[in-house]
C-alpha positions as CSV (number, residue, x, y, z in Angstrom):
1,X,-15.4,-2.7,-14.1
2,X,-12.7,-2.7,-16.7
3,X,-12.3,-6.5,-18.1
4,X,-8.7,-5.3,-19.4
5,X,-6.8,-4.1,-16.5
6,X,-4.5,-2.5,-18.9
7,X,-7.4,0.1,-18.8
8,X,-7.5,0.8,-15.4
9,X,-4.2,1.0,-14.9
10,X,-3.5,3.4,-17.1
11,X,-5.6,5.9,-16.0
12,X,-4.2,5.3,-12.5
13,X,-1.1,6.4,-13.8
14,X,-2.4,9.6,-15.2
15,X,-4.1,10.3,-12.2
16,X,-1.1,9.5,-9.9
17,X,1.5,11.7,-12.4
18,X,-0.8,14.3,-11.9
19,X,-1.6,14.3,-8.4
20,X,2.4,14.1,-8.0
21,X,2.5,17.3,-9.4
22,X,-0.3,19.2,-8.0
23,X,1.0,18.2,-4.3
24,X,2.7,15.4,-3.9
25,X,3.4,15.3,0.1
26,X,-0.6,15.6,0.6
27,X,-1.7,13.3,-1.7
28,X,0.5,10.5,-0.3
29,X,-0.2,11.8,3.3
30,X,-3.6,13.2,2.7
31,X,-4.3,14.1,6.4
32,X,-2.5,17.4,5.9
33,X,-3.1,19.3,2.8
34,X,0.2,21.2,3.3
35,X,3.6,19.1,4.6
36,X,7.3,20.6,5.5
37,X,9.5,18.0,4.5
38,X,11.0,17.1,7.2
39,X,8.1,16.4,8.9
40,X,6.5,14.7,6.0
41,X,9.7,12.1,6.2
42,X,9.7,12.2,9.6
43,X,5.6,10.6,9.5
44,X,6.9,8.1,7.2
45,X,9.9,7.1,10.1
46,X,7.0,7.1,12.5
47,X,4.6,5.2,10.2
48,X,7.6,2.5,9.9
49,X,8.1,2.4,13.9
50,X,4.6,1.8,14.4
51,X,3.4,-0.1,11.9
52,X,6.5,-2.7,10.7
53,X,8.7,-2.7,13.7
54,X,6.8,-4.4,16.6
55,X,5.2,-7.2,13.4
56,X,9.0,-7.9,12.5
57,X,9.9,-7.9,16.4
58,X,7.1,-10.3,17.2
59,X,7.7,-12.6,14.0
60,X,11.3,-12.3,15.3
61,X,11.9,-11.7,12.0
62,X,15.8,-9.3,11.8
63,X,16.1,-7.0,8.7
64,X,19.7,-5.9,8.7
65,X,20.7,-8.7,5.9
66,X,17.3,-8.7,4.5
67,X,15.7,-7.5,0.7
68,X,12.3,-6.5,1.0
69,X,9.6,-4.7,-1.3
70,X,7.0,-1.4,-0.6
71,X,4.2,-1.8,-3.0
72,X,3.7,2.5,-3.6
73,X,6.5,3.9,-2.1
74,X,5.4,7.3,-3.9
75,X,8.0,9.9,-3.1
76,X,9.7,7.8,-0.3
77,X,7.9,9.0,2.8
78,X,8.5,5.4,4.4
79,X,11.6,4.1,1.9
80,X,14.4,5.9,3.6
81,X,13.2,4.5,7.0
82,X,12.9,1.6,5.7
83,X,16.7,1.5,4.2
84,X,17.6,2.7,7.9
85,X,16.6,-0.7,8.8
86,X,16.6,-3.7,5.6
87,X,19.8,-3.9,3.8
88,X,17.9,-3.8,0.4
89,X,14.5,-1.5,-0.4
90,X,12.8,-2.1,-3.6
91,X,10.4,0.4,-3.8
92,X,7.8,0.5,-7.0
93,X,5.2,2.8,-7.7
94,X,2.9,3.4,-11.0
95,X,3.8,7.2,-11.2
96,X,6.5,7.9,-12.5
97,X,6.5,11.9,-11.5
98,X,6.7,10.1,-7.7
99,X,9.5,8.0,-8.7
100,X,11.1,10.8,-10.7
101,X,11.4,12.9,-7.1
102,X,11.9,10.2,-4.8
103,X,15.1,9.7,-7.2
104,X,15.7,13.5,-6.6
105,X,15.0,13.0,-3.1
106,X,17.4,10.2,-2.7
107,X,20.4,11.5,-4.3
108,X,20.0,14.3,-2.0
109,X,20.3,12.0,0.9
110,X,23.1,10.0,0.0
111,X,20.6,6.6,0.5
112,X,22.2,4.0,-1.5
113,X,20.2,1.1,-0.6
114,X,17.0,2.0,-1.7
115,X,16.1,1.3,-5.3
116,X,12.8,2.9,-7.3
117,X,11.2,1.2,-10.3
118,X,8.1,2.3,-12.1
119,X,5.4,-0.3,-12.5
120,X,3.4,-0.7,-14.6
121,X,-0.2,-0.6,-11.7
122,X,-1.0,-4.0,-12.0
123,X,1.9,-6.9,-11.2
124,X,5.3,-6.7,-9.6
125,X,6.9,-8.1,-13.5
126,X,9.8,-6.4,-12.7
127,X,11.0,-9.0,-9.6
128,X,11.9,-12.4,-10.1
129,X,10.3,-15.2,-8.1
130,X,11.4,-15.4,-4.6
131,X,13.4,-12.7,-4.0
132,X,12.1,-11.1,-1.2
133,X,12.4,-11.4,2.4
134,X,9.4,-9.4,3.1
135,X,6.8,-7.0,1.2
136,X,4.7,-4.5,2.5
137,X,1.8,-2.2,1.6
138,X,-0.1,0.8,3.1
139,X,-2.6,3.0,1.8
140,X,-2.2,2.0,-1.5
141,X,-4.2,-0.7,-2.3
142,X,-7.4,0.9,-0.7
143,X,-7.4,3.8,-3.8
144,X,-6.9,1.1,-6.4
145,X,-10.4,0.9,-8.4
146,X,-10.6,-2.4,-9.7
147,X,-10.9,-5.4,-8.2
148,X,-9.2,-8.0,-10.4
149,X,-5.8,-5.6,-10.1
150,X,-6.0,-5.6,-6.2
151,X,-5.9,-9.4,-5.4
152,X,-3.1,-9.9,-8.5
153,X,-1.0,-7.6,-6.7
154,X,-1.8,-10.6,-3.8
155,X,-1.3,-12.9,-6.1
156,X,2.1,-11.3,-7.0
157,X,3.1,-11.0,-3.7
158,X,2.9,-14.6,-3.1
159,X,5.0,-15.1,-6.0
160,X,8.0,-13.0,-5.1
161,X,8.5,-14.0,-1.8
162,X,10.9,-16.4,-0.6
163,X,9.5,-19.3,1.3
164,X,9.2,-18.3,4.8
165,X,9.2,-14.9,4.3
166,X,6.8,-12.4,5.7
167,X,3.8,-10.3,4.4
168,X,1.9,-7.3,5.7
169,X,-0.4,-5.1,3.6
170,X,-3.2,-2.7,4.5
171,X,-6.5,-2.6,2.1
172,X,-9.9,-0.5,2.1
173,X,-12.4,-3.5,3.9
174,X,-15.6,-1.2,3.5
175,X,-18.9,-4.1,2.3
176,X,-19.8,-2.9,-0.5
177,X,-23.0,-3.1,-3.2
178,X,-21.7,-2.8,-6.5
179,X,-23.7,-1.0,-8.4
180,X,-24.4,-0.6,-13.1
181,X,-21.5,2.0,-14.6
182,X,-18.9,1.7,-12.0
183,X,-21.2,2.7,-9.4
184,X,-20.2,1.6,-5.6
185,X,-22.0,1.6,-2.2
186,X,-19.7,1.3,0.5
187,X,-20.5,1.5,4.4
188,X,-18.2,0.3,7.6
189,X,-16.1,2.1,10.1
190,X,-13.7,5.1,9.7
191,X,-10.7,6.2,11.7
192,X,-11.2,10.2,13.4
193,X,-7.7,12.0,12.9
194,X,-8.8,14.5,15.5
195,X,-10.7,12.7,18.4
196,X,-11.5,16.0,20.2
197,X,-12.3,16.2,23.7
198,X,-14.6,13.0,23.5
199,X,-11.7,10.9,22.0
200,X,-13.8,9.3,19.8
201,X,-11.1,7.3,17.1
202,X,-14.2,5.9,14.7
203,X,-17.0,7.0,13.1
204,X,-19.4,5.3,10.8
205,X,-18.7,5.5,7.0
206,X,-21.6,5.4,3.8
207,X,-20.1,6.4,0.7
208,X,-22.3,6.4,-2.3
209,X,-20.6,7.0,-6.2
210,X,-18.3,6.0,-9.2
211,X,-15.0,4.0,-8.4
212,X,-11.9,6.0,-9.2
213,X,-8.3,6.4,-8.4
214,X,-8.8,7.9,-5.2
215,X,-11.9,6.7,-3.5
216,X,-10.6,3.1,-4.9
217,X,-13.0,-0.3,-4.1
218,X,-13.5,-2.4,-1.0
219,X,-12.1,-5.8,-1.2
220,X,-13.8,-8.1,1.1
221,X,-12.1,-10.7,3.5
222,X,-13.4,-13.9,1.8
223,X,-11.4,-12.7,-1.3
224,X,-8.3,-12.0,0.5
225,X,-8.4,-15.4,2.1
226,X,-9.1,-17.6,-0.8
227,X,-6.5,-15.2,-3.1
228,X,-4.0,-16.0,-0.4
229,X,-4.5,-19.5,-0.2
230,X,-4.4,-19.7,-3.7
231,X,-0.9,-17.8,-4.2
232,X,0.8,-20.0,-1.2
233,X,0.3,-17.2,1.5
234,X,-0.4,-18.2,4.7
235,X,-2.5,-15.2,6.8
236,X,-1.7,-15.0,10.9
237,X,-3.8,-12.0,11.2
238,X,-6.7,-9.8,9.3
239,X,-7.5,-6.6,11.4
240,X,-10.2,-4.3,10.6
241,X,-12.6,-6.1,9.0
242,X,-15.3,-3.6,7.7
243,X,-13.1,-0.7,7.9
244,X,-11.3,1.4,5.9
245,X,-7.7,-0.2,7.4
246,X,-7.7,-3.6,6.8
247,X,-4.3,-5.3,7.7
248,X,-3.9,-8.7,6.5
249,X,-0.3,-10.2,7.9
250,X,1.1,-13.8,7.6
251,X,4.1,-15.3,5.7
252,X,4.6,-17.4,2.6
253,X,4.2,-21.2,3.5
C-alpha cells in the first residue's frame, strides 16, 4: 500500500485514460464487452430506475429542485438520467479521456444540467462544503486499490453534503487477508449475470493477487461505520456484506 495517495492515484488515472480509449462503454459496463450506444445509455436509465428511484421515493426525498453529485460518472452512462430527474448533476471522474467524451456526448444531447469535472482520484476538492443534496456512487469505489483513498472519498462525502441530505454508494465488501507487496486474498459472494436454467444469482468468490485499478480492494464494514461516524454520516442501511455489492445508504446528520 502506497503511504502517498498521490501515487495511487495517479496511476489510476493512467489506467482509466487508457481503458477510455481501448473501450470505453465495456469498461464502465463491463458485463458486455461490446455496447450500441443507445443501449449502453439506456442500462444507465435502467440502472438509475432501479437503483436511486425507489431509495429517493422511500426517503421521500423529491429531486426536481435538487443539486446532487456521481462519484465516476465515466462517459455518462447514468448522468443524463440523472439530469432527467435532479435539477443539477455534478458529475466527476479521474479520467479525463471519460470526461473529454461525456462532454462530446453531452453537447450532442443538448443536456445542460449536467456538469463534468476531472478529479483528481482521491477527494471531491473541487466542491465546497455543503452543497449537495445527495451523492451517489456505483461501481467505482469497488476498483479503487487503496484503502486510505476509498474511505476519504467517505470522508468527502460527508463533507459536501448539506445537512439532511442523503447518501448512497456501492463498494467491493469481499474479507480480505492482505498480504507483503500489494498482495490481496479476497473471498465472499458474487452476483451470476446469467442465472441459466437453475437461476442461481450468486456464486462463491476467492480471488488471490496484486491490488490494481481494476480488481480494486475490499473495504470492510467496521471501516465504513466508524469512517461514517467520524465524517457526520449517519448509515440507514448496509446491504451485502461480504459481497462484491456492498450498498451502504443513510443521510448526513
Amino acid at each position: 500500500m502506497d503511504s502517498d495517495p498521490a501515487l495511487p492515484a495517479t496511476r489510476m488515472q493512467q489506467d482509466w485514460d487508457h481503458r477510455s480509449l481501448k473501450n470505453a462503454y465495456h469498461y464502465i459496463a463491463s458485463w458486455r464487452d461490446e455496447w450500441p450506444e443507445d443501449e449502453f445509455f439506456l442500462s444507465g436509465e435502467r440502472d438509475v430506475r432501479d437503483l436511486i428511484d425507489p431509495y429517493l421515493s422511500n426517503a421521500q426525498f423529491v429531486p426536481r429542485d435538487k443539486r446532487m453529485l456521481e462519484i465516476g460518472c465515466g462517459v455518462g452512462r447514468m448522468s443524463f438520467a440523472l439530469a432527467k430527474r435532479f435539477a443539477t448533476v455534478d458529475a466527476i471522474d479521474i479520467s479525463g479521456e471519460m470526461i473529454k467524451r461525456a462532454k462530446e456526448l453531452q453537447a450532442r444531447l443538448g443536456i445542460e444540467n449536467v456538469h463534468f469535472q476531472v478529479g483528481n482520484g482521491k477527494d471531491l476538492s473541487p466542491y465546497p462544503d455543503e452543497s449537495m443534496d445527495f451523492a451517489f456512487s456505483f461501481i467505482v469505489f469497488q476498483h479503487i486499490p487503496e484503502i486510505s483513498i476509498i474511505l476519504n472519498y467517505v470522508r468527502e462525502i460527508g463533507r459536501v453534503l448539506k445537512r439532511g441530505g442523503l447518501f448512497r454508494f456501492q463498494l467491493n465488501g469481499y474479507r480480505r487477508l492482505m498480504g507483503p507487496f500489494g498482495y490481496c486474498l479476497m473471498w465472499g459472494t458474487s452476483p451470476v449475470h446469467r442465472p441459466g436454467k437453475w437461476k442461481i444469482l450468486t456464486r462463491p468468490h476467492l480471488k488471490f493477487g496484486k491490488l490494481n485499478s481494476w480488481r480494486g480492494v475490499p473495504i470492510r464494514a467496521s471501516e465504513i461505520r466508524e469512517t461514517c461516524a467520524t465524517a457526520g454520516l449517519s448509515i440507514s442501511q448496509v446491504i451485502g456484506i461480504d459481497s462484491k455489492s456492498m450498498w451502504v445508504n443513510g443521510r448526513k446528520a
